[in-house]
DSSP file (Angstrom, degrees, kcal/mol; ACC not computed):
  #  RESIDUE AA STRUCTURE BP1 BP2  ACC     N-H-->O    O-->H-N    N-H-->O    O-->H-N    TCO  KAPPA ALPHA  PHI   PSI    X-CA   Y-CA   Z-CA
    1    1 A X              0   0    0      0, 0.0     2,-0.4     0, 0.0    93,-0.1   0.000 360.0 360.0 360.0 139.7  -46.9    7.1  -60.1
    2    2 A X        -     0   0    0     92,-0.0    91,-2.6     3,-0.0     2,-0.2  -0.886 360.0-148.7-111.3 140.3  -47.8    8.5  -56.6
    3    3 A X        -     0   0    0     -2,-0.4    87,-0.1    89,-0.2    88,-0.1  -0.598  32.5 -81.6-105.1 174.3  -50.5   11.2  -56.7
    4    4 A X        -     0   0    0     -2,-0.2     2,-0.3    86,-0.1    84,-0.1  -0.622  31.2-164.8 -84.5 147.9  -50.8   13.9  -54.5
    5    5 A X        -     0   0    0     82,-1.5     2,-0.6    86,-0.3    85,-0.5  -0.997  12.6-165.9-134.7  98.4  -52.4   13.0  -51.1
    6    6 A X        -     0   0    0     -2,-0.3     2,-0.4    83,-0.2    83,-0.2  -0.866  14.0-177.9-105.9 123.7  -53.3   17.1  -49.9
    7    7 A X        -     0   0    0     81,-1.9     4,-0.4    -2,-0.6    -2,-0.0  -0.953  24.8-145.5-123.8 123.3  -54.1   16.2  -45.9
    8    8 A X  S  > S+     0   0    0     -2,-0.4     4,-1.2     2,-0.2     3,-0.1   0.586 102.2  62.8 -58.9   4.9  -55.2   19.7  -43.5
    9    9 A X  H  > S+     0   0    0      1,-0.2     4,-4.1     2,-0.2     5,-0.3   0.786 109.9  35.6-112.0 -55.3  -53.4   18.0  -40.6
   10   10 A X  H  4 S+     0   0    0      1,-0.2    -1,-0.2     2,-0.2    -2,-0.2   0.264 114.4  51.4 -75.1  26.5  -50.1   18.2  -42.6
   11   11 A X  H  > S+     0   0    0     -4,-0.4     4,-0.7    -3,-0.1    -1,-0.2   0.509 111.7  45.9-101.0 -82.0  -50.7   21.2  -44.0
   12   12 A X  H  < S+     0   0    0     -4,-1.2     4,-0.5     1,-0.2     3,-0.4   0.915 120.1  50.1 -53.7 -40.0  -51.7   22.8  -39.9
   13   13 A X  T  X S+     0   0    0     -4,-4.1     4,-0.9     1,-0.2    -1,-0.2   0.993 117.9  34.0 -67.2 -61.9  -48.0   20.7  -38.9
   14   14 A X  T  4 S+     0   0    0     -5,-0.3    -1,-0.2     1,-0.2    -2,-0.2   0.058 100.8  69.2-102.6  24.8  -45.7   22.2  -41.8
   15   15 A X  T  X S+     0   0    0     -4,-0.7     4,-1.3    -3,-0.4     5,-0.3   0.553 114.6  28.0-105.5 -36.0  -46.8   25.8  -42.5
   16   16 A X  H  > S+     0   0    0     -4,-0.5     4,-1.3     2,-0.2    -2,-0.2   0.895 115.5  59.2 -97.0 -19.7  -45.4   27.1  -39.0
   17   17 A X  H  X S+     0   0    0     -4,-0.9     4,-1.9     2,-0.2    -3,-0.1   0.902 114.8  35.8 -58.6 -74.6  -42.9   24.6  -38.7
   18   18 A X  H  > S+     0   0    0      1,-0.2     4,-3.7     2,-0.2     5,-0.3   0.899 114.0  60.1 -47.5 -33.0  -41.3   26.1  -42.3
   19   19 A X  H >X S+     0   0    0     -4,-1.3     4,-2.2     2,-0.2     3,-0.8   0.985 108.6  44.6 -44.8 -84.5  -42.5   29.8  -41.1
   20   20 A X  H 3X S+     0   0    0     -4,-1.3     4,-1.1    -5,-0.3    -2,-0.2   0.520 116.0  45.5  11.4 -60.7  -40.0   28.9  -38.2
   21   21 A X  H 3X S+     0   0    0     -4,-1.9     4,-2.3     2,-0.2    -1,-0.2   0.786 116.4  44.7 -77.1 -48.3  -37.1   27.4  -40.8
   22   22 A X  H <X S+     0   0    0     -4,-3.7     4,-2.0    -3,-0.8    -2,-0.2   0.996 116.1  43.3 -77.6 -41.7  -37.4   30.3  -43.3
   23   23 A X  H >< S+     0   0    0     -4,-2.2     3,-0.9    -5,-0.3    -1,-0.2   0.928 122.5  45.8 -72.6 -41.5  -37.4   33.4  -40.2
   24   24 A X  H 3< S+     0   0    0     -4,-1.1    -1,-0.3     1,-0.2    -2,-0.2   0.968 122.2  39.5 -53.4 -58.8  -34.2   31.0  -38.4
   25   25 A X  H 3< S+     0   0    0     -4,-2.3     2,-0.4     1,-0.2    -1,-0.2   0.581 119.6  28.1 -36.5 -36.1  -32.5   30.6  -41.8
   26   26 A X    <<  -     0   0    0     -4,-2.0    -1,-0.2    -3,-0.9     3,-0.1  -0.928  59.0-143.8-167.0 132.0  -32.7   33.4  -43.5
   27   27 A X  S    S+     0   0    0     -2,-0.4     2,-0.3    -3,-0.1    -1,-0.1   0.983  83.7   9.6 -55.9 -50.9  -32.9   37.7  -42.5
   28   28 A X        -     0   0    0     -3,-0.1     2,-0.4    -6,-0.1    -1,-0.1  -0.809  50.3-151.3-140.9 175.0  -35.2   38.3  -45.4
   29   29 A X        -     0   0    0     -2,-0.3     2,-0.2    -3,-0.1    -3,-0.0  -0.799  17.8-170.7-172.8 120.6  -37.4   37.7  -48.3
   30   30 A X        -     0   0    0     -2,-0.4     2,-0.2     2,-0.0    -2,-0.0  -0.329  20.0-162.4-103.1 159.2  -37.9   39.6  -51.0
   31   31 A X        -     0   0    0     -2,-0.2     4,-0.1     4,-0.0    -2,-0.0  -0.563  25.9-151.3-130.1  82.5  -40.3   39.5  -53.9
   32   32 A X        +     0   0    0     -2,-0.2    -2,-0.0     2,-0.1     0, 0.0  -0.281  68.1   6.7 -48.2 132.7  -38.8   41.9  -57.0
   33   33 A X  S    S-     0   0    0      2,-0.1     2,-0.3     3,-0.0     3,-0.1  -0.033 105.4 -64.7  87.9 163.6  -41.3   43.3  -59.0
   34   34 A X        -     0   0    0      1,-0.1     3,-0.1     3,-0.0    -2,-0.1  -0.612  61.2 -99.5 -73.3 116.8  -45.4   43.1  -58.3
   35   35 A X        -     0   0    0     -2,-0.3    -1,-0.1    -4,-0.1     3,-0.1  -0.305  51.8-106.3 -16.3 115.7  -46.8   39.6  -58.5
   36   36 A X        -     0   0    0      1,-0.1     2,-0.4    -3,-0.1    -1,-0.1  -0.064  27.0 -94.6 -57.1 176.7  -48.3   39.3  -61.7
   37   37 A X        -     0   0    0     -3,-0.1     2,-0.4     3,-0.0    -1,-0.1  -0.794  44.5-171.8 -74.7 121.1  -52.0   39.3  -62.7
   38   38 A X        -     0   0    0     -2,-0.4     4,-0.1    -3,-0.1   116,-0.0  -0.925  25.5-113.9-128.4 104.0  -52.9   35.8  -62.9
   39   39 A X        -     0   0    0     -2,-0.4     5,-0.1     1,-0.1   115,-0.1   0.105   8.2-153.4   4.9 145.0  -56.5   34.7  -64.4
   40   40 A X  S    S+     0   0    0      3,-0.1    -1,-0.1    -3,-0.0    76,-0.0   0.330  95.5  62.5-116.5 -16.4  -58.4   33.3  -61.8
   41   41 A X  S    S+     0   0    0     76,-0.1     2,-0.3    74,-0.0    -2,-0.1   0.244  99.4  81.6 -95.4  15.5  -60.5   31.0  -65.1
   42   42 A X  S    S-     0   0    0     74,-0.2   111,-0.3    -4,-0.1     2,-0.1  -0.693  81.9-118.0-111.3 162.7  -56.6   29.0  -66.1
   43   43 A X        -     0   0    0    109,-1.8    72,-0.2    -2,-0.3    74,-0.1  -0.213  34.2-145.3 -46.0  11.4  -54.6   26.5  -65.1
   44   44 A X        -     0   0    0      1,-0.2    76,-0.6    72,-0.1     2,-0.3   0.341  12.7-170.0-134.0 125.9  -51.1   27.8  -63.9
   45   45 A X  E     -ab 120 155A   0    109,-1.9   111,-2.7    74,-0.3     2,-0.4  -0.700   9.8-159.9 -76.0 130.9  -47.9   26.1  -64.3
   46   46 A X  E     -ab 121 156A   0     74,-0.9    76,-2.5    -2,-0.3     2,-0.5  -0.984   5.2-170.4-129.5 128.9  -44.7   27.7  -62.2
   47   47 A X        -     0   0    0    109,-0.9    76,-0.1    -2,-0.4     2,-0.1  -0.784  13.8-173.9-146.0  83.6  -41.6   26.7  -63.5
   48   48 A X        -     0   0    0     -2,-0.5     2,-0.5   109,-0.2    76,-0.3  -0.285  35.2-102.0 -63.7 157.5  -38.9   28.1  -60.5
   49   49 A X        -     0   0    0    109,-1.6     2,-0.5    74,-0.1   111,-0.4  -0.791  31.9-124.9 -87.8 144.6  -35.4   27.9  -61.1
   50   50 A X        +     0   0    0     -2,-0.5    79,-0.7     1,-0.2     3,-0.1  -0.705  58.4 129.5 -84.5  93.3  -33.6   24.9  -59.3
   51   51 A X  S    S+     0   0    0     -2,-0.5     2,-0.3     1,-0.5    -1,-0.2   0.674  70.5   3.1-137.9 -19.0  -30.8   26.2  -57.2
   52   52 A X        -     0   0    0     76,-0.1    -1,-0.5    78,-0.1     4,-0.2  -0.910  69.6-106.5-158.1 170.8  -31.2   24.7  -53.6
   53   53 A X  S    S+     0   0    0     -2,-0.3     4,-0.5     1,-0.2     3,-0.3   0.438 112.8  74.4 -95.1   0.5  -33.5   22.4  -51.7
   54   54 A X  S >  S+     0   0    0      1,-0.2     3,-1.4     2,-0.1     4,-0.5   0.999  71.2  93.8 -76.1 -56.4  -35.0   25.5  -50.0
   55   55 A X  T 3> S+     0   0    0      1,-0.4     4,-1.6     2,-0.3     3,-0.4   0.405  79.8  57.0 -33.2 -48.8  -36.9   26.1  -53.5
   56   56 A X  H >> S+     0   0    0     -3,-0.3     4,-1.7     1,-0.2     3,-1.0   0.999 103.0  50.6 -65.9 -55.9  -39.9   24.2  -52.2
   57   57 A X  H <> S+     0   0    0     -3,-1.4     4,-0.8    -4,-0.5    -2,-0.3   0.747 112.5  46.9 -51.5 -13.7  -40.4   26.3  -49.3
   58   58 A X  H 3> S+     0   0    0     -4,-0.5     4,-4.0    -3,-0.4    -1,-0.2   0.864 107.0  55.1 -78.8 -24.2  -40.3   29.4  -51.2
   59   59 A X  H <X S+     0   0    0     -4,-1.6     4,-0.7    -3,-1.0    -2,-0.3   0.555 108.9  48.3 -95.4 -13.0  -42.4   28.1  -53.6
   60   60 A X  H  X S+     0   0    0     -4,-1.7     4,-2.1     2,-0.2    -1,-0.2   0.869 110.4  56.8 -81.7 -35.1  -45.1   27.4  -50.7
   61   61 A X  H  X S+     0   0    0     -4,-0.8     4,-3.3    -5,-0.3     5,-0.5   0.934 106.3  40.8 -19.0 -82.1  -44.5   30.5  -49.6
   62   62 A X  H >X S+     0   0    0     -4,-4.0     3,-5.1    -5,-0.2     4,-2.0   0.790 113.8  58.5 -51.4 -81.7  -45.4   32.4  -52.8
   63   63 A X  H >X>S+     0   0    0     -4,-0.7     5,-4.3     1,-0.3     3,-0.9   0.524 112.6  40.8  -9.0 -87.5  -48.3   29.9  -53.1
   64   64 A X  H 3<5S+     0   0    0     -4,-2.1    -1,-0.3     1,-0.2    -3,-0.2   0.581 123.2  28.6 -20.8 -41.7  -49.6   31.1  -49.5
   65   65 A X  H <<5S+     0   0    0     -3,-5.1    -1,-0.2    -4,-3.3    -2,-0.2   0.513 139.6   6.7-124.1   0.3  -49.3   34.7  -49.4
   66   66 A X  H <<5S+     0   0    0     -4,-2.0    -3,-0.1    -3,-0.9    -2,-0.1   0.542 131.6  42.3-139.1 -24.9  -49.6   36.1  -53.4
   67   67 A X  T  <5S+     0   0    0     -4,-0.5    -3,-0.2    -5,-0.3    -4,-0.2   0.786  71.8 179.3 -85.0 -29.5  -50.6   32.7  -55.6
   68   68 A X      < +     0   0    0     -5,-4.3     2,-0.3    -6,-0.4    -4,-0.1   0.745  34.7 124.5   3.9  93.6  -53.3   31.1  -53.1
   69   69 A X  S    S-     0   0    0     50,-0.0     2,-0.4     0, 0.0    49,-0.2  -0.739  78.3 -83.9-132.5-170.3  -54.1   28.2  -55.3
   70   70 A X  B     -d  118   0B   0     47,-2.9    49,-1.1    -2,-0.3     2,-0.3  -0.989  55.2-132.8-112.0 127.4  -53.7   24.0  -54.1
   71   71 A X        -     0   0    0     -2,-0.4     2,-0.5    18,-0.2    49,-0.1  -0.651  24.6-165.5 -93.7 155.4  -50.2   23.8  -54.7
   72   72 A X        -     0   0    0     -2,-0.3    49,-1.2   -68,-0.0     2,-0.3  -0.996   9.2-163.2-152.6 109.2  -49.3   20.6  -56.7
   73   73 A X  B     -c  121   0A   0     17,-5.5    19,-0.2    -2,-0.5    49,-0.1  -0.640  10.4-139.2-124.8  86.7  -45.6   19.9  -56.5
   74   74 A X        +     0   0    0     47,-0.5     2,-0.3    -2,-0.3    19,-0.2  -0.046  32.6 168.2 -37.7 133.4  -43.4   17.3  -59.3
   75   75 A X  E     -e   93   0C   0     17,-1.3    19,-0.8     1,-0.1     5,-0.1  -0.964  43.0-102.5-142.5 152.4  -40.9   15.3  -57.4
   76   76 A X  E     -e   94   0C   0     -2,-0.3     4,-0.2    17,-0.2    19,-0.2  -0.201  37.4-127.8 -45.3 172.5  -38.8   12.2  -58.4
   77   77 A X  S  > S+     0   0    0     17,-0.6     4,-2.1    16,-0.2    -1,-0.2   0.593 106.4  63.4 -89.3 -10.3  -40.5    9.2  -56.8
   78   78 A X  T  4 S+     0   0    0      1,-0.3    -1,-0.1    16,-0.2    17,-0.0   0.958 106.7  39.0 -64.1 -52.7  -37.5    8.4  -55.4
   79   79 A X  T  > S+     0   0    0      2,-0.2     4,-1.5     3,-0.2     3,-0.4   0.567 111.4  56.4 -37.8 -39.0  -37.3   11.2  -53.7
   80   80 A X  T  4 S+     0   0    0      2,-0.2     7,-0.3     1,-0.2     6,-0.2   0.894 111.1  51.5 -88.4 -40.4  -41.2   11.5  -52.6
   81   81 A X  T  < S+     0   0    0     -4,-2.1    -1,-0.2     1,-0.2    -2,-0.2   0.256 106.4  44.7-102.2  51.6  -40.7    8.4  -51.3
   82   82 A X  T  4 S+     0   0    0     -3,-0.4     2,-0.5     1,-0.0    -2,-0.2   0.661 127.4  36.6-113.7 -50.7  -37.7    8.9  -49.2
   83   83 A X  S >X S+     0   0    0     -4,-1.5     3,-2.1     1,-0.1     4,-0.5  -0.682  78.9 157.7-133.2  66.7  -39.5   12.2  -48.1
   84   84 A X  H 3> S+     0   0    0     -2,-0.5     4,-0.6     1,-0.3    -3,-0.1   0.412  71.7  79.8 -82.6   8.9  -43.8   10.6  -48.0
   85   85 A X  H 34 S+     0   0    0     -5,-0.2    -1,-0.3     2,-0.1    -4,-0.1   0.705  83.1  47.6-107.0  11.0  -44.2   13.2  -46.0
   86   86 A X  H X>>S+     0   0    0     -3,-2.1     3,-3.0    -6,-0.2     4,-0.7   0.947 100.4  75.7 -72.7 -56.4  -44.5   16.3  -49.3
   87   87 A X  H ><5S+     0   0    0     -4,-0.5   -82,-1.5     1,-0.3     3,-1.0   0.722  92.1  49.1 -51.0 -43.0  -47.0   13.6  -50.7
   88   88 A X  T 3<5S+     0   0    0     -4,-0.6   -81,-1.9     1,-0.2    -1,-0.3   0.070 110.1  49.4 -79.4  20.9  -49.4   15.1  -48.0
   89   89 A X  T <45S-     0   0    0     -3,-3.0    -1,-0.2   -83,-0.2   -18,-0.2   0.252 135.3 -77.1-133.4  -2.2  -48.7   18.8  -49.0
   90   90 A X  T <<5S+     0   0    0     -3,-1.0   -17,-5.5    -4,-0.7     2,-0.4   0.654  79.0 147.3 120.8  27.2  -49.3   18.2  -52.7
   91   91 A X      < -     0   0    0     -5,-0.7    -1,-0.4   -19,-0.2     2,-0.4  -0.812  21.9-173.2 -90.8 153.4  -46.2   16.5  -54.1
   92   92 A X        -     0   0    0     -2,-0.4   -17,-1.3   -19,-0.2   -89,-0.2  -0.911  20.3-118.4-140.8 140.1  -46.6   13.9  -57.1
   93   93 A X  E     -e   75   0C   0    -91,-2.6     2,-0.3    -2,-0.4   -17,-0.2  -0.408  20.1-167.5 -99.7 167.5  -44.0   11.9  -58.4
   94   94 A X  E     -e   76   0C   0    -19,-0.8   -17,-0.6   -93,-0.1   -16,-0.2  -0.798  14.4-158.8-134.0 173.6  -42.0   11.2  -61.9
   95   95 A X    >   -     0   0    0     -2,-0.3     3,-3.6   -19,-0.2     2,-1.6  -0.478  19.0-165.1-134.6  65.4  -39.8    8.6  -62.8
   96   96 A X  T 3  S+     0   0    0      1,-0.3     3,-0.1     5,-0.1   -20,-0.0   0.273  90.1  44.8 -48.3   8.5  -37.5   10.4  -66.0
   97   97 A X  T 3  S+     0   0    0     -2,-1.6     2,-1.1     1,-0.1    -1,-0.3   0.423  96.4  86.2-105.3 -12.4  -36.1    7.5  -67.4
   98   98 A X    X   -     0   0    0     -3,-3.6     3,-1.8     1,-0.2     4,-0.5  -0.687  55.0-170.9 -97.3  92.4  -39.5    5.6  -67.2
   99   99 A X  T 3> S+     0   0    0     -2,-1.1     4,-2.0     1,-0.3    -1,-0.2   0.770  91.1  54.6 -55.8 -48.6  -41.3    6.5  -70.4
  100  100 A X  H 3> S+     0   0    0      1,-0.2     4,-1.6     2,-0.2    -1,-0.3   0.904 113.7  45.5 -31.6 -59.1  -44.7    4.6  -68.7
  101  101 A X  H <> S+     0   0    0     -3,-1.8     4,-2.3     1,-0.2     3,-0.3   0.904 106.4  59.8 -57.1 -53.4  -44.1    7.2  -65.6
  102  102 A X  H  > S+     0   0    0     -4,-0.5     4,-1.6    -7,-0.3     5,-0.4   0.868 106.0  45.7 -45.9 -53.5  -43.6   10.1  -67.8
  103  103 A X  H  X S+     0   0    0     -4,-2.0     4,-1.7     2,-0.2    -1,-0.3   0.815 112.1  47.6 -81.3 -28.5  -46.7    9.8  -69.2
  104  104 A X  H  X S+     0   0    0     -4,-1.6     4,-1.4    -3,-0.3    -2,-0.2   0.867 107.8  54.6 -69.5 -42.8  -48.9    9.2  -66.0
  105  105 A X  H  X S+     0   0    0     -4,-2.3     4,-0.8     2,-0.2    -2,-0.2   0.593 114.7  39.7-112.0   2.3  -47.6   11.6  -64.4
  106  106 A X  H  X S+     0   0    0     -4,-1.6     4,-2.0    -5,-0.3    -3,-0.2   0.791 117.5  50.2 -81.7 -40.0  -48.6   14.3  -67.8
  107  107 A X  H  X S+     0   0    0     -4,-1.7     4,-0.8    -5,-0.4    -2,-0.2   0.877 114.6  39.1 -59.0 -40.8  -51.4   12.9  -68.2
  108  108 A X  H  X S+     0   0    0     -4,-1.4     4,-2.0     2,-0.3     3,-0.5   0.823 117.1  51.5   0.1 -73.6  -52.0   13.3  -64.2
  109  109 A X  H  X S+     0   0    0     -4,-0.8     4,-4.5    -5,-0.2    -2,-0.2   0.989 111.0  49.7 -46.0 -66.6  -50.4   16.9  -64.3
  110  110 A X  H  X S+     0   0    0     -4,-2.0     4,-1.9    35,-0.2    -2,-0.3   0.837 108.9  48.5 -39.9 -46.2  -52.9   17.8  -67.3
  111  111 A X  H  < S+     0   0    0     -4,-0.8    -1,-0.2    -3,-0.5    -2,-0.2   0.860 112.7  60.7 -77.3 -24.2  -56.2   16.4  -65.3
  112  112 A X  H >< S+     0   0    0     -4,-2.0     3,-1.5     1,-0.2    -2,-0.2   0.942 100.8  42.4  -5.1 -97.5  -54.4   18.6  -62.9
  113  113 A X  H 3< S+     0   0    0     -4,-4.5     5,-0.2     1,-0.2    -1,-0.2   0.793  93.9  83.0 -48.8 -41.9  -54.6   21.9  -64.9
  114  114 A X  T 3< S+     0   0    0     -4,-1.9     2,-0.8     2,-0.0    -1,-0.2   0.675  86.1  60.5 -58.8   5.1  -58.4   21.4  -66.0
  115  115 A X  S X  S-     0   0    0     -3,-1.5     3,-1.4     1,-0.2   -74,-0.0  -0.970  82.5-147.4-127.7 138.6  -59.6   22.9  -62.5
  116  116 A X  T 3  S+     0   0    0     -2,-0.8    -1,-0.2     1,-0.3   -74,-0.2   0.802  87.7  76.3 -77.8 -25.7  -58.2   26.5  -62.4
  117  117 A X  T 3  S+     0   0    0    -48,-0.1   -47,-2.9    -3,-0.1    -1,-0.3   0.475  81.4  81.1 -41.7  -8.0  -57.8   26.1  -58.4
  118  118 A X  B <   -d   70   0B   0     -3,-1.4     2,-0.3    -6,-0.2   -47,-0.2  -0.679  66.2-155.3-113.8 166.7  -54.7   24.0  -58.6
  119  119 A X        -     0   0    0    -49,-1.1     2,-0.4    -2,-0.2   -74,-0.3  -0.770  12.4-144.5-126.5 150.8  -51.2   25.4  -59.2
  120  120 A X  E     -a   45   0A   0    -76,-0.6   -74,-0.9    -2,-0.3     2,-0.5  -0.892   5.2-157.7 -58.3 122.3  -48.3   23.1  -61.0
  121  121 A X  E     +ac  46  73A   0    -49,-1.2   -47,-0.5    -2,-0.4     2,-0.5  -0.890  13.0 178.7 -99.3 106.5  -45.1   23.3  -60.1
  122  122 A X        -     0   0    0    -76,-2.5     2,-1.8    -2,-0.5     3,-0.1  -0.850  22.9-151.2-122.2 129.3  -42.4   22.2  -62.5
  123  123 A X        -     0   0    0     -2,-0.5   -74,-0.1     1,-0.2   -76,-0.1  -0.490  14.0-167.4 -94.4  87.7  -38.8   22.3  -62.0
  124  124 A X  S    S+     0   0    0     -2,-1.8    15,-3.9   -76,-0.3    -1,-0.2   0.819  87.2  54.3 -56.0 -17.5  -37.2   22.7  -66.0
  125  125 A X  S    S-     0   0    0     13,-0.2    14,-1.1    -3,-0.1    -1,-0.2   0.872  92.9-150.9 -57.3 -78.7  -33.8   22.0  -64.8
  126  126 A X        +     0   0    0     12,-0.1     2,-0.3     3,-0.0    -1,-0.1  -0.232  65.2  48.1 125.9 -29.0  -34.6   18.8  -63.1
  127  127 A X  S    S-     0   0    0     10,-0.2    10,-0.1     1,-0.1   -77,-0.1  -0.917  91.4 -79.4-139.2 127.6  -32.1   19.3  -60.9
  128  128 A X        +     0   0    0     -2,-0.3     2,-0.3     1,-0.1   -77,-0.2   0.302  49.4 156.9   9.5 128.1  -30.1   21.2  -58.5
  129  129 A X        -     0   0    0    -79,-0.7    -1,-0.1    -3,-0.1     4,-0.0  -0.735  44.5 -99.5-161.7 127.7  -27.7   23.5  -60.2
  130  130 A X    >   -     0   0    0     -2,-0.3     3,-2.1     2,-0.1   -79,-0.1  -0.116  29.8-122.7 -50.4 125.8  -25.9   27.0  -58.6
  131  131 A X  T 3  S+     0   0    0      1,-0.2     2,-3.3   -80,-0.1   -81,-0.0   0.689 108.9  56.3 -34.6-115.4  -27.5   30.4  -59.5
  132  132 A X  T 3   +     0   0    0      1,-0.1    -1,-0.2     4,-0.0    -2,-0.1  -0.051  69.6 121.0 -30.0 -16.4  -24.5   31.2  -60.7
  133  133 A X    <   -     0   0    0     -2,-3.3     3,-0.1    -3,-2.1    -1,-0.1   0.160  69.2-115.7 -47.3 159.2  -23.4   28.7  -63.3
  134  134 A X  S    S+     0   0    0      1,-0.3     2,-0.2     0, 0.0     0, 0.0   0.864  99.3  19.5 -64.9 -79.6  -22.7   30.2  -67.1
  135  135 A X  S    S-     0   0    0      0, 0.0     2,-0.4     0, 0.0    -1,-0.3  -0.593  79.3-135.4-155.7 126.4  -25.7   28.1  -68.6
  136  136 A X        -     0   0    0     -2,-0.2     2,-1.1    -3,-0.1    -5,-0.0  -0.850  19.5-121.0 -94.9 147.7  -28.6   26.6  -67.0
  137  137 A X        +     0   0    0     -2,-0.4     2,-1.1   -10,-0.1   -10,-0.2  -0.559  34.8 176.1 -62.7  80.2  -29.8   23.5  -67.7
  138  138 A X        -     0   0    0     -2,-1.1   -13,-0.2   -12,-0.1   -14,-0.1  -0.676  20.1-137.7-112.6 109.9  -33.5   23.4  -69.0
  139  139 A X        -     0   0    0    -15,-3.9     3,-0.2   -14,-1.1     2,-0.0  -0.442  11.9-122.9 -58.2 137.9  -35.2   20.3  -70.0
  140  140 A X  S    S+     0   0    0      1,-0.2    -1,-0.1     2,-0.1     0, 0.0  -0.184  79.3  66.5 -72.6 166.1  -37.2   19.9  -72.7
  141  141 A X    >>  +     0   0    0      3,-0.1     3,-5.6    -2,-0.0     4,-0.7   0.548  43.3 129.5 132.5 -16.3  -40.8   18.5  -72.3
  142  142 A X  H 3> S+     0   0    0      1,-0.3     4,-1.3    -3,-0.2     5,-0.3   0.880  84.3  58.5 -73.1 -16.7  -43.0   21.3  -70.3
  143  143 A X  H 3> S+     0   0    0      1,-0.2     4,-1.6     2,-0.2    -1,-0.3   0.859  92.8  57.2 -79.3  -8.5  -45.1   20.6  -73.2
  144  144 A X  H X4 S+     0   0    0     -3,-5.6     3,-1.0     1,-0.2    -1,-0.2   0.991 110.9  49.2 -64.2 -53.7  -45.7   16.8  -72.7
  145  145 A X  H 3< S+     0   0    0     -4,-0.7   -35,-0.2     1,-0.3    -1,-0.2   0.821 117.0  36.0 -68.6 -41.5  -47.1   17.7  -69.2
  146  146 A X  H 3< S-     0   0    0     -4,-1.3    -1,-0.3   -37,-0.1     4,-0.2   0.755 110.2-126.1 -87.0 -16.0  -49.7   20.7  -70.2
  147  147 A X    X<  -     0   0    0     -4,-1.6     3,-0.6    -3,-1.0    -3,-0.1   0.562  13.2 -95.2  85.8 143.4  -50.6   19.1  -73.3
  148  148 A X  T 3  S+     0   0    0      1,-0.3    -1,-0.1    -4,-0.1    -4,-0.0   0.943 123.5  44.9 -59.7 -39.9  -50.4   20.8  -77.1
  149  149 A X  T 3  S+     0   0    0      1,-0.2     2,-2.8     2,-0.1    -1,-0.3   0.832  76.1 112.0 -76.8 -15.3  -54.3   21.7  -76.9
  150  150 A X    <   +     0   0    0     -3,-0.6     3,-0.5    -4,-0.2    -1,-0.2  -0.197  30.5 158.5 -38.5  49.9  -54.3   23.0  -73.5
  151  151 A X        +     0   0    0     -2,-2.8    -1,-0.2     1,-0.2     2,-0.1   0.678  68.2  77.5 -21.6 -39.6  -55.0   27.0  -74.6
  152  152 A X  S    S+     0   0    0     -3,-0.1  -109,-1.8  -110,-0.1     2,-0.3  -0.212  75.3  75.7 -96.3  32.0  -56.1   27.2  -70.9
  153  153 A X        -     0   0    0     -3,-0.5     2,-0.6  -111,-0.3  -111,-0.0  -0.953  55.3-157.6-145.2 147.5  -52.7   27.4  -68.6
  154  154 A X        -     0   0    0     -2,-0.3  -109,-1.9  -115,-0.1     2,-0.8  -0.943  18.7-130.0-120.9 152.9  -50.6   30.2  -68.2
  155  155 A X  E     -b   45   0A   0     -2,-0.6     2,-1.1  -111,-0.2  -109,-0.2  -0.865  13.3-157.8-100.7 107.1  -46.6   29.6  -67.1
  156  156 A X  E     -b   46   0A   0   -111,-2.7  -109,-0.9    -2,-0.8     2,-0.6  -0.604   6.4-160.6 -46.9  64.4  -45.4   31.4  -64.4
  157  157 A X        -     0   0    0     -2,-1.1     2,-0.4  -111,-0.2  -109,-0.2  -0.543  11.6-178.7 -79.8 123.7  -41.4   31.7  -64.2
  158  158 A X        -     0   0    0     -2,-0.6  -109,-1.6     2,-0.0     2,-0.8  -0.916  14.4-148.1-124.9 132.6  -39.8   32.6  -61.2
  159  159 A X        -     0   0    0     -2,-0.4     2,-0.5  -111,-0.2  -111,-0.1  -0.745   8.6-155.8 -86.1  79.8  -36.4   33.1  -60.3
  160  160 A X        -     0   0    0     -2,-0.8     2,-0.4  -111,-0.4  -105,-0.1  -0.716   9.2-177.5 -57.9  88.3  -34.7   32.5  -57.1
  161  161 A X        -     0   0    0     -2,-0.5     2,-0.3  -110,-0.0    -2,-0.0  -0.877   8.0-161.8-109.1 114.9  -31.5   34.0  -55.4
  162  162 A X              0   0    0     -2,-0.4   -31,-0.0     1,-0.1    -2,-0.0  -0.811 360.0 360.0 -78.2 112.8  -29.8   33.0  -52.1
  163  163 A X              0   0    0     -2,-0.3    -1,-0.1     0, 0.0     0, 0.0   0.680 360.0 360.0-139.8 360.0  -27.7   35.3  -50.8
């Protein structure tokens, strides 16, 4: 399991670089509805819907301008390490087929959640899948990661649409 490595120098490189990405990319960006009220004394879990590989840059986004928390972001490992350079903006790897991994990296998520500064982000699809499909796919499990006694985490679900 790779844990998150949160570094200010990659942090000061990739917030105006992605600033940059989203303004070239894309005309606007909306937020429907008011931010909710979030506890400041919790844990918080965000579990965006999975529709594109932009979904982490929105989700640093929110983080930045309405969530300000330390964002903490689940990634395959395969993935984190194909891309080591998320590890140093607060992604942390899984392995799903490797019961060992799965469980470091809840237990991990969980030591996580006890300091109310940190944000989760867990993606219930698991994978890619078009807004637009009949049925999303949502895996089961957010509870291995926050743990059954946890009282002290709220989930945040947010919905994304590209258009």
């Amino acid at each position: 399991m790779i844990e998150a490595k949160h570094s200010w120098w990659a942090r000061t490189i990739f917030t105006p670089y992605i600033d940059r990405l989203l303004k070239k990319h894309f005309t606007n960006f909306y937020l429907v509805n008011e931010p909710p009220d979030i506890p400041t004394d919790c844990g918080l879990v965000v579990t965006p819907n999975h529709i594109s590989w932009w979904d982490g840059f929105f989700i640093d986004k929110i983080t930045r301008h309405c969530i300000k928390r330390k964002l903490h972001i689940m990634m395959l490992e395969e993935q984190l390490k194909r891309y080591w350079f998320f590890n140093h903006l607060g992604a942390y790897s899984i392995q799903p087929g490797n019961s060992k991994s799965v469980l470091e990296t809840a237990k991990y998520t969980r030591r996580l959640l006890q300091s109310p500064e940190n944000e989760i982000i867990i993606y219930p699809q698991g994978s890619i899948e078009s807004f637009d499909s009949p049925e999303l796919t949502v895996k089961e499990g957010l509870r291995v990661f926050i743990g059954k006694e946890n009282d002290n985490v709220k989930i945040l679900p947010i919905g994304f649409k590209i258009h």
